[in-house]
N, C-alpha and C positions, 0 to 999 in steps of 0.2 A: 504494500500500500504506500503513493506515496502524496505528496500534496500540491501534482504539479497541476491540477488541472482546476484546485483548488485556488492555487496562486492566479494561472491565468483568468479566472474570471473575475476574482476582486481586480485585481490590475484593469481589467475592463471598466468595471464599476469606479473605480478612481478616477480613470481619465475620461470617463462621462460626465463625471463630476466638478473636476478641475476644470473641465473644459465649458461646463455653467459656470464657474468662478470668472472665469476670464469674462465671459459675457454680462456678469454682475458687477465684475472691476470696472468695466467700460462703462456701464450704463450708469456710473457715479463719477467717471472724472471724465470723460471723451464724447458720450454720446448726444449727438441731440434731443431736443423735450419730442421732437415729431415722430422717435424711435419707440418711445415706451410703450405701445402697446404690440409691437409684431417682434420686441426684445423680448416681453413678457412669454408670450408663445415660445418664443424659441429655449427661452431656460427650461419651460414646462419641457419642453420635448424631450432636452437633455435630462430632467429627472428624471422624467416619465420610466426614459429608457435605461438609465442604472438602476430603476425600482424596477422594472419587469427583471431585469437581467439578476438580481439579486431573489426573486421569487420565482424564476424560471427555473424548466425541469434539467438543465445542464448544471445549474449553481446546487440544485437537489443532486445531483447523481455525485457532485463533487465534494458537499460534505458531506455524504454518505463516507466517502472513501476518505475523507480527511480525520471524518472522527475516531475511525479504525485507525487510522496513520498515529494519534496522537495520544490513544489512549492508556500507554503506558509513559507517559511525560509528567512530569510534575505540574500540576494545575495553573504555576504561575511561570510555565516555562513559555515564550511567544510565540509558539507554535499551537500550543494548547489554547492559551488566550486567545488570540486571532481564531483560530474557531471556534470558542464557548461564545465569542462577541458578534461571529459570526451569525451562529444557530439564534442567539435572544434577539438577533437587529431580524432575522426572517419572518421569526416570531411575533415580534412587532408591528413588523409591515403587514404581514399577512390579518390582523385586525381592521386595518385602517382598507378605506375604498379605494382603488385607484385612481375613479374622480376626484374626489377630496385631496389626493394629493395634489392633483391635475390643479385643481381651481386653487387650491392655496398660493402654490406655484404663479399660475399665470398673473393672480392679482397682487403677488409683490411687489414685480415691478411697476406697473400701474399706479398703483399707492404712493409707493415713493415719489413717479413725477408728482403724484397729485399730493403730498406733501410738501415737495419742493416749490409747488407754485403758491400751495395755502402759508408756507412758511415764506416766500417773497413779499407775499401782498399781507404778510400776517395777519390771516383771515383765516380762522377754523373750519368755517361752514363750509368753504372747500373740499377739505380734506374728512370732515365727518362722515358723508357716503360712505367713503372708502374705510374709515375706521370702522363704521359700524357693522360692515361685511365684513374685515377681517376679523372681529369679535366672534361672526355666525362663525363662521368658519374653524375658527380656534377651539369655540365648542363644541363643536359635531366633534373635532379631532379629539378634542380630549375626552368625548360618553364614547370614542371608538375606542381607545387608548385605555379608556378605564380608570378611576382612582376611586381611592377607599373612602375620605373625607370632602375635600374638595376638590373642584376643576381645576384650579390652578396647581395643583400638585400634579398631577398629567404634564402639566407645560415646566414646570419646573426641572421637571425629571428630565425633561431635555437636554437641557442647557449642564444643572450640576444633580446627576444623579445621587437619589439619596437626603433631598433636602424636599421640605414641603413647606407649606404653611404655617404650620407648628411649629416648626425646628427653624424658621425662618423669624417666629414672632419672638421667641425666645431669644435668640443670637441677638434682635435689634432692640429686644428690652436689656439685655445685658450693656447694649453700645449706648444707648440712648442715658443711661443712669451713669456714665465713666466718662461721654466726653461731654455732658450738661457741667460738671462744675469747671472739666478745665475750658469750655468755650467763654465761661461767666469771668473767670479771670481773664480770661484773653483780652476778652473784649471791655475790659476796667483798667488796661494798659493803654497809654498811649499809643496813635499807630505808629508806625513808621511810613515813612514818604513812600509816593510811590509813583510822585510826577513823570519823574524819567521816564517811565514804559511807556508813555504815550506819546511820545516827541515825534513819530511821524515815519516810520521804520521801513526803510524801503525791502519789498518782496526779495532782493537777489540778496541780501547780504541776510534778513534772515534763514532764507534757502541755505545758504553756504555754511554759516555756520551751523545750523541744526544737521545737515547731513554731515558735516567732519565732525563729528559730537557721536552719532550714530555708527560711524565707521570706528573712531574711536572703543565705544562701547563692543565690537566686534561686529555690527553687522557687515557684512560679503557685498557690496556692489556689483560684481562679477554675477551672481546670484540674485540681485534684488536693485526695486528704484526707486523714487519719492515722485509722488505726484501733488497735485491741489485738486482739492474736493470739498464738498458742503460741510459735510460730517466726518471728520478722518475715522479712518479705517485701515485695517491691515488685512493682505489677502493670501492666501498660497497657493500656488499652483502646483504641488509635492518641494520639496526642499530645495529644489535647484531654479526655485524662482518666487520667491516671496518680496511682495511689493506692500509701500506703505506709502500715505496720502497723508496732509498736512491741509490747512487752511492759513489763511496771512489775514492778518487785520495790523496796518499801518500804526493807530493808535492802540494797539495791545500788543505789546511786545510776546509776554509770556504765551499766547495762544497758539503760534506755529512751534515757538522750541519747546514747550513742555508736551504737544500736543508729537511731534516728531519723536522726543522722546519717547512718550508714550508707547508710539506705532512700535519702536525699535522693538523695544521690551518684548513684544509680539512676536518679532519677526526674530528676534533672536531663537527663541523657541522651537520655531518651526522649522530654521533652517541649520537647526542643532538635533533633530531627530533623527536618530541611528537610522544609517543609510540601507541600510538593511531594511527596513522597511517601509522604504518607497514604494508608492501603490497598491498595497497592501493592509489589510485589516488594521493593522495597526499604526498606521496613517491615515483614518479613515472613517466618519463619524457614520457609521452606516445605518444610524436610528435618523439621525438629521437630516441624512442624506447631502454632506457637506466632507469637502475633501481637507482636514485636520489634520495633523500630530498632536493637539493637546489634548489630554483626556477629561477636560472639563472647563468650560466656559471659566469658573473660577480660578482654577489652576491657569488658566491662561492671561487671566485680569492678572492673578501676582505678579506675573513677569514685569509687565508692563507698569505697575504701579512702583514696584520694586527699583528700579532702574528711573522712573520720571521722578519717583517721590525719596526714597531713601540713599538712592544717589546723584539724581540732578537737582536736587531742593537741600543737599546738606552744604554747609560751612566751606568746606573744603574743597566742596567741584566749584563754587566760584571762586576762590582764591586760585585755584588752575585754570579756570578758563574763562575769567571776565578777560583781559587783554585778552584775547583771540576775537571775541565780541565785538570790543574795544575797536579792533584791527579795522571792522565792517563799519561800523557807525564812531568814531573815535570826536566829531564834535556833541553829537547827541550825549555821548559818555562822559566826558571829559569829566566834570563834577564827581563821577560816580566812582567809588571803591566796593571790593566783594563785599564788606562786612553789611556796606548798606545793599547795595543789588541783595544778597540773600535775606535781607530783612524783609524787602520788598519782596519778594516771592515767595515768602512762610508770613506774610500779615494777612490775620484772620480777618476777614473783612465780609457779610455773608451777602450773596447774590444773588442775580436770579438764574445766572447759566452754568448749568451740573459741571460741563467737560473745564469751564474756568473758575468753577469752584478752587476755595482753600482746602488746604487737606483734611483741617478739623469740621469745616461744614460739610465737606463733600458726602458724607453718606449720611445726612440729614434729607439729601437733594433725593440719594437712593428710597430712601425708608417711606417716604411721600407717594414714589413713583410706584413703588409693590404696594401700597395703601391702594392706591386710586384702580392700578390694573386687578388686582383681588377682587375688589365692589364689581369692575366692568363684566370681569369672568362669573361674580353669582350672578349678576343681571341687578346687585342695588344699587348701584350707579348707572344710568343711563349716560348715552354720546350726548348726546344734548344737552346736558349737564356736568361734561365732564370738565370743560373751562374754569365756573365757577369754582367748583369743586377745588382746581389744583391751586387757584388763586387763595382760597381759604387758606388752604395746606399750606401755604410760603408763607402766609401772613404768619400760621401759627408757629411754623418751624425755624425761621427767618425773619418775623420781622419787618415783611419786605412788601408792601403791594405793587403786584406784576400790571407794567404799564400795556402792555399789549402780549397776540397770542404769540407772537415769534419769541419773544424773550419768558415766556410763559409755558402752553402747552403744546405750543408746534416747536420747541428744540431741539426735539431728540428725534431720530429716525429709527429708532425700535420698532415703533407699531405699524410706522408704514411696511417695516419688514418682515413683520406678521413674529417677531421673537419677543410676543409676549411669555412672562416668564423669565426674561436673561435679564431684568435689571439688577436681580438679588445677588447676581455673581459678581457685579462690581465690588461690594463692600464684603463680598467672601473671598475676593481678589486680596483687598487691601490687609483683612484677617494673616491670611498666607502668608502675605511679603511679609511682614511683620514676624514673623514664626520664622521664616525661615532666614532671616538676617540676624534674627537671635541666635537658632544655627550655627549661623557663619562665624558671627564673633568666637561661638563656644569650641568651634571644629578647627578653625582657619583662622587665630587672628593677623596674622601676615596678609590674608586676602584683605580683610577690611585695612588694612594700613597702608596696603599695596593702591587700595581703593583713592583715597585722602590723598594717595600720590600723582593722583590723576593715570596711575596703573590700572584698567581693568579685567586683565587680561583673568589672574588669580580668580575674581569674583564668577567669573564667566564660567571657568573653570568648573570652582564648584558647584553652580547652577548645572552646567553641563549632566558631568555627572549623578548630580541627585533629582532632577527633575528632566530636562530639555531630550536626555539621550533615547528616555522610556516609551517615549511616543503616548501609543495610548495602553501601554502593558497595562501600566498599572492607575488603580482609579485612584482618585484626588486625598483621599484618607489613606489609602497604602503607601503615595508616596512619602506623604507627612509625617507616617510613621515610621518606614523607612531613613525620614532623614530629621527627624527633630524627634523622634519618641514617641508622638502622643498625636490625637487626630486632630482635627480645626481646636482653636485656641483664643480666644479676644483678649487675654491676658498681657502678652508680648504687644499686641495692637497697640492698646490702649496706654501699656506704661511709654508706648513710643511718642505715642501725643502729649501725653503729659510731658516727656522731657523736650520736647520740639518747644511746644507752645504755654508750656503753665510756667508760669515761675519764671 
């Protein structure tokens, strides 16, 4: 028995998939608005056709003979996994309709333009049709899909397996009670300035530097590209071409380089996944039906938070690399030292835009956003009401009344993407990093020294090896366990804000 024939059909199923990726990367930074509905089609096709090919009777005849192939392997060995992930992604599928996939599919993209123009003219009613079908839609999937409590556990289970409603309300009543007093000191300190970032910041020079920042951190250009897009985002198309998208705003400095950052962190990930399994199960989110190496939306946020926040927001990476900045813009700078530029980029300050949120408000931004999609998914929140609604939520969590819907409830492009469900993996991102940079210090402190040296080769290192190599072997609590002891944690999280920001 062996498991070639096993190999060649995911390898199929991969590059059906990558190959909607690339048609998904385009239709956010290249395409025009007159593309969106015959793009929409065309992704459908390509799902369409790695879901038959995945429930087809050649992908049957081939775990048949795969699971004989592996069933004297130890359970966590990649050969074994790549098929046990295999048989539950068939399993899964085969619940769900094939139309249902069809129309989820097709109406993605549609959404999103019709997002992007409700978000231009920041006008809801736009975009509400199209939210309130993808709603219909999200709930057929999840009474097909099945959950024991709630809808939104179905959807959850997507993105970070193993996390529901419950275990979600708990983690953010844990977070909510830890960073209430240190945001209450925070914000009873003086701020610090924070003029400079808006002195008028042309597109090429922050283009340049955020990508030598990126290469720095290790990602491959050889391998990968930056683009400009509404929403950044990071894409893959298997390891040997991972691209990441930035936005520029003149008068916001911080929004292309931390947002760059960001992407990095992602794409480090991806194009650190043991090459070995390229196109295959374990590059390969075969429930999503999305071509991945991370084994969980949240595991995948840590990277990326890990790398924007706990290395490009500390003390040390700007005393290395404010003059390189400097180099790009040196009259805008001139006034400016690291000590103040990092004050200015860790000042709590709360607002209305999640992705330019502070570190300590940003998953106040999260905790609103799983409030609001939870009510949409029982049906006690209505689209019609869902404006109001999020405007309450900032007043109450921030403080803040939202001037319009662009700065408000057309921000984000989650819903136009139909991934309701993924917001909770942000702040189970930022849980992670935090876990596992405690980690670092405890395993590596040469890596973290190495770090502060504007070194990051060491950090990368160890990311490598305990997370980035696994692909999707192992899920998001075995790797945690594997490399810190213990499973998800807010403990490390929370003592890291407190020493950033209290006191």
């Amino acid at each position: 028995m062996t498991l070639d024939a096993f190999r060649t059909e995911i390898g199929a199923i991969n590059d059906l998939l990558c190959a909607s990726s690339v048609l998904v990367w385009d239709s956010r930074t290249m395409m025009p608005p007159g593309g969106a509905e015959t793009r929409g089609l065309q992704i459908a096709t390509l799902v369409r056709a790695a879901r038959d090919r995945l429930l087809g009777d050649a992908m049957a005849r081939a775990l048949d003979e795969a699971r004989r192939a592996v069933e004297d392997l130890p359970e966590d060995h990649p050969d074994a996994r790549a098929v046990a992930q295999t048989l539950a992604a068939v399993a899964h599928h085969a619940r769900v309709p094939a139309s249902l996939v069809e129309a989820r599919a097709a109406l993605r993209t549609k959404a999103q333009a019709a997002w992007t123009t409700a978000r231009a003219n920041s006008d809801f009613a736009l975009f509400a049709p199209h939210l309130a079908e993808t709603l219909r839609l999200t709930r057929a999937y999840a009474d097909a899909v099945g959950f024991e409590a709630h809808p939104y556990d179905a959807m959850v289970a997507l993105f970070e397996p193993g996390e529901t409603a419950a275990s979600l309300a708990s983690l953010f009543a844990t977070l909510r009670a830890g960073i209430a007093p240190i945001l209450d000191e925070a914000r009873a300190r003086p701020q610090a300035r924070a003029d400079f970032l808006t002195r008028g910041y042309g597109v090429e020079g922050q283009r340049a530097f955020g990508l030598a920042i990126a290469e720095r951190f290790g990602y491959d250009l050889a391998r990968g590209r930056l683009d400009t897009t509404t929403h950044p985002f990071e894409v893959s198309f298997t390891r040997e071409d991972v691209r990441i998208t930035t936005r520029y705003h003149a008068d916001w400095l911080p929004a292309s380089l931390f947002g760059t950052f960001h992407e990095t962190g992602h794409a480090l990930y991806e194009q650190n996944v043991d090459p070995a399994y390229t196109r295959g199960t374990l590059a390969t989110d075969l429930i999503g039906l999305y071509g991945v190496g991370g084994t969980s939306f949240g595991a995948h946020e840590s990277q990326s938070r890990l790398w924007e926040n706990h290395v490009a927001r500390s003390r040390p990476f700007w005393e290395n690399h404010l003059e390189e900045l400097k180099a790009h813009f040196p009259e805008k700078l001139a006034d400016v030292d690291a000590q103040a530029f990092h004050a200015a980029v860790t000042r709590v300050e709360p607002g209305f835009i999640r992705v330019e949120a502070d570190e300590l408000t940003y998953d106040l931004h999260i905790m609103l956003r799983v409030e609001l999609e939870t009510a949409l998914m029982s049906g006690d929140l209505a689209v019609a009401d869902l404006p109001g609604a999020w405007n309450a939520a900032v007043r109450r969590d921030l403080g803040l009344d939202v001037p319009d819907d662009r700065r408000g409830v057309l921000q984000d492009v989650h819903w136009s993407s139909g991934y309701i469900g993924s917001f909770p993996t942000y702040t189970i991102g930022n849980v992670m990093a935090a876990q596992l940079m405690d980690a670092v210090r405890e395993d590596d402190p040469g890596a973290v020294a190495a770090m502060e040296r504007a070194d990051y080769a060491p950090l990368a290192d160890w990311l490598r090896a305990a997370i980035w190599r696994h692909g999707r072997r192992f899920s998001r609590d075995e790797l945690l366990v594997r490399a810190t002891g213990r499973t998800l944690d807010p403990a490390p999280y929370l003592r890291h804000l407190a020493t950033t920001y209290a006191g």
